[in-house]
C-alpha positions as CSV (number, residue, x, y, z in Angstrom):
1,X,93.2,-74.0,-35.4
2,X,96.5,-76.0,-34.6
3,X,96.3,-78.0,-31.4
4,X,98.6,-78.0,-28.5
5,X,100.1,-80.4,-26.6
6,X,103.1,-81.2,-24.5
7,X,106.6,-82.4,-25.5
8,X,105.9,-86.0,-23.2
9,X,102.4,-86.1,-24.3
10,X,103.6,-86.1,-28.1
11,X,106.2,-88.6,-27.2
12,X,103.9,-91.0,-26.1
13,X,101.7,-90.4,-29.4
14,X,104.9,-91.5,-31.4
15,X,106.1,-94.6,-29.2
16,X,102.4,-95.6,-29.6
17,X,102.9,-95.3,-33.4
18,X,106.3,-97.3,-33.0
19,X,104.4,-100.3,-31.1
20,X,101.8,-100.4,-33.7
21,X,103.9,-101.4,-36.4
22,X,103.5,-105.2,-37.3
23,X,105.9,-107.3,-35.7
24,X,107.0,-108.9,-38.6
25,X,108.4,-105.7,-39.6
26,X,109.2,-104.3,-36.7
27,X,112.0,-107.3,-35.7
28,X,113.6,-106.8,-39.4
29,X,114.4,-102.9,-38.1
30,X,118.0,-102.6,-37.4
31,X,120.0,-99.9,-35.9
32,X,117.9,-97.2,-35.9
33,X,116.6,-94.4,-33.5
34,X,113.6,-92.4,-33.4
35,X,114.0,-89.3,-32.6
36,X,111.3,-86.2,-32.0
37,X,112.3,-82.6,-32.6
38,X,110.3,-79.2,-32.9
39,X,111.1,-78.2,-36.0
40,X,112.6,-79.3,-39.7
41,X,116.3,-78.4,-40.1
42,X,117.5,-75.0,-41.7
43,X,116.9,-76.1,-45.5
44,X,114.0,-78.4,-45.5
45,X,110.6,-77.2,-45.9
46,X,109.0,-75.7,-42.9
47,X,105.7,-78.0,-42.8
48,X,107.7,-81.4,-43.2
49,X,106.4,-83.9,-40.8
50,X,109.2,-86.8,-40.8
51,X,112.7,-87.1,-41.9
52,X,114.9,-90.7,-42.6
53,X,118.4,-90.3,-42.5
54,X,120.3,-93.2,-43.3
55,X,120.8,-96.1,-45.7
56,X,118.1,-98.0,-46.5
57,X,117.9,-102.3,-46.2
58,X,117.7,-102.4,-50.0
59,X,120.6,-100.0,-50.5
60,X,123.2,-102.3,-48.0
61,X,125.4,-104.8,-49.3
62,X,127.6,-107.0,-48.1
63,X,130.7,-104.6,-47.5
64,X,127.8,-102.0,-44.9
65,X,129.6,-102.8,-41.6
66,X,129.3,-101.6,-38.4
67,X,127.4,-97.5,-39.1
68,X,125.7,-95.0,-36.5
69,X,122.4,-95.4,-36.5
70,X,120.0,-94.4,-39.2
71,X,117.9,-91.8,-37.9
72,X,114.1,-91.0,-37.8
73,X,113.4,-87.7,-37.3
74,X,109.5,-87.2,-36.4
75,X,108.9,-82.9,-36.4
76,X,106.5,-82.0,-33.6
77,X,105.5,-78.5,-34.2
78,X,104.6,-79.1,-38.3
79,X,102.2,-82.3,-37.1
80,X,100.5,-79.8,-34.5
81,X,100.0,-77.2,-37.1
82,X,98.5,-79.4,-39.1
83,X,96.3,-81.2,-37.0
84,X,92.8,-79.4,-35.3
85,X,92.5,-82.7,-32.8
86,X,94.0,-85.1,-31.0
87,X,92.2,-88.1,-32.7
88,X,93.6,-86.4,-36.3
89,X,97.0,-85.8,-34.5
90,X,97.3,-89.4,-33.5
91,X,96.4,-90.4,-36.8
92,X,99.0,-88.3,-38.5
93,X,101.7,-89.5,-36.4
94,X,100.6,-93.2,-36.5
95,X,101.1,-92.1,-40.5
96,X,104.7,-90.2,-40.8
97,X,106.3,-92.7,-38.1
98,X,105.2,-95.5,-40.8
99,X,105.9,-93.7,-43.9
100,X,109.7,-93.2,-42.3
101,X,110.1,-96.6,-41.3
102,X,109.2,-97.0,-45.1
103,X,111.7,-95.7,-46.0
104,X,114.3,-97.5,-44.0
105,X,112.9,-101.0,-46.1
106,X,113.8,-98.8,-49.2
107,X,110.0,-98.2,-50.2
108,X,109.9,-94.8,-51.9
109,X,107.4,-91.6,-51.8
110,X,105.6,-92.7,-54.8
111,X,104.6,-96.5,-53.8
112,X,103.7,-94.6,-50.2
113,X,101.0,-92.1,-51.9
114,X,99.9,-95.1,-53.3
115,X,99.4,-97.1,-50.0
116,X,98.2,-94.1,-48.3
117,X,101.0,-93.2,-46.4
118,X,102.2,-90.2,-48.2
């Protein structure tokens, strides 16, 4: 049975994911915001956890100027319905905010899956 939680309570699960990220990596992330909604937009699977929007760091060259922000898009209500605890939902969290990040350093699904993170 899905879990619930509150919208500030889930927040704080995802900063805490944010703060465990290495800092090593964490200084070489650039203009970009994390963002939490409820739901996946119209078109995207109803159970997807996490979204990146943006261009990733392998993808820039020299002429990628001044952009809005690449966005991280963290989907609260698919992460509760999959989770049956908080322990699991912290877990899961800790995993898609990586696995987004991932993807703003240009790592792709497949080498994810095989680091765990898929």
């Amino acid at each position: 049975m899905p879990i619930e939680m509150d919208p500030a309570r889930f927040d704080e699960l995802v900063d805490a994911a944010l703060d465990g990220i290495p800092d090593e990596l964490a200084t070489l992330v650039r203009n970009v915001v994390v963002l939490v909604e409820e739901e996946p937009p119209e078109g995207e699977p109803d159970d997807l956890l996490g979204l990146y929007d943006g261009v990733a760091l392998t993808e820039r060259d020299s002429m990628f100027g001044a952009q809005l922000p690449d966005r991280i898009f963290i989907f609260r209500g698919p992460l509760l319905d999959l989770c049956e605890s908080e322990e699991e939902l912290v877990e899961e969290v800790r995993i898609t905010v990586v696995h987004e990040v991932a993807h703003h350093f240009g790592i792709d699904d497949d080498r994810l899956h095989d680091l765990g993170y898929a």
